[in-house]
N, C-alpha and C positions, 0 to 999 in steps of 0.2 A: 504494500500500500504506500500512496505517497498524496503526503498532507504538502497544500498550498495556501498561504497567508501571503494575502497580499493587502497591505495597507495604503490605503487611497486616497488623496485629500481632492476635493473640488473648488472650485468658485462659489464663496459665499452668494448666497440666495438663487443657487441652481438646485437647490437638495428635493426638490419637487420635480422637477424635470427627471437628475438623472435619480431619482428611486425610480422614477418611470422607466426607465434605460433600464437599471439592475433589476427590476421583475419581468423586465422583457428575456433579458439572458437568463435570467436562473430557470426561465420558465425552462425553456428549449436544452440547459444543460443537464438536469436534473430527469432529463428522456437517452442522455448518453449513455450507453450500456455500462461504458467504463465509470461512470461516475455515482460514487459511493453518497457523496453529500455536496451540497454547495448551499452556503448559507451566508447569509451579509448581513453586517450590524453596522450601525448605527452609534457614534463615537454621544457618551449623557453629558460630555462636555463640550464637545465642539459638533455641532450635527453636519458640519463638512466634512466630518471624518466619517471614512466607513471601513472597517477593516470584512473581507472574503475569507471565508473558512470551507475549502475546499478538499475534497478525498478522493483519489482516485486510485483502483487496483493495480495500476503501473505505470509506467513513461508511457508507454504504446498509449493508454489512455489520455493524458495530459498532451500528445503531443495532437491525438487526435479532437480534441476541445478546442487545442490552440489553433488546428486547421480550419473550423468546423464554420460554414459560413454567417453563424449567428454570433460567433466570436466576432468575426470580421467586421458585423453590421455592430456589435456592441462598441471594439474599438472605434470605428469612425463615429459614432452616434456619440462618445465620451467625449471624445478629442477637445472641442471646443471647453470644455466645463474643467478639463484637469489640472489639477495645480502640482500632484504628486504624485507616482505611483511607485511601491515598494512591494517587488513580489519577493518570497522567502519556504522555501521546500525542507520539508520537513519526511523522513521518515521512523518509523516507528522503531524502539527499543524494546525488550523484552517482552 
């Protein structure tokens, strides 16, 4: 398995729009076969923060997400609103 955090920041007072954006992708990735979870929060201190809490059963999986053409429609549909992105892999111990 291999966990994905990716920490996000946008443009103050786009946080309407893109939740719009990030329900459109979770919809469509959370139908990936390789995809265990995909979840996105909402930072109680800054609401242009959103941290992604993603799972997926292996690279073959992640690279196929990052193919996938609702990825593509997500990254150009963000593009404009992003201030930051930090992605970070993670897999499991014991």
């Amino acid at each position: 398995m291999i966990v994905l955090i990716v920490r996000t920041e946008i443009k103050e007072g786009a946080e309407a729009e893109c939740i719009r954006i990030f329900h459109e992708v979770t919809e469509a990735t959370r139908k990936e076969p390789g995809c265990l979870q995909y979840i996105i929060h909402q930072s109680m201190q800054n609401s242009a923060v959103f941290v992604f809490y993603e799972q997926y059963v292996d690279q073959a999986a992640v690279d196929a997400h990052r193919a996938s053409p609702h990825f593509a429609r997500y990254r150009t549909s963000i593009e404009a609103y992003l201030v930051s992105r930090s992605p970070e892999y993670f897999v499991p111990i014991g």
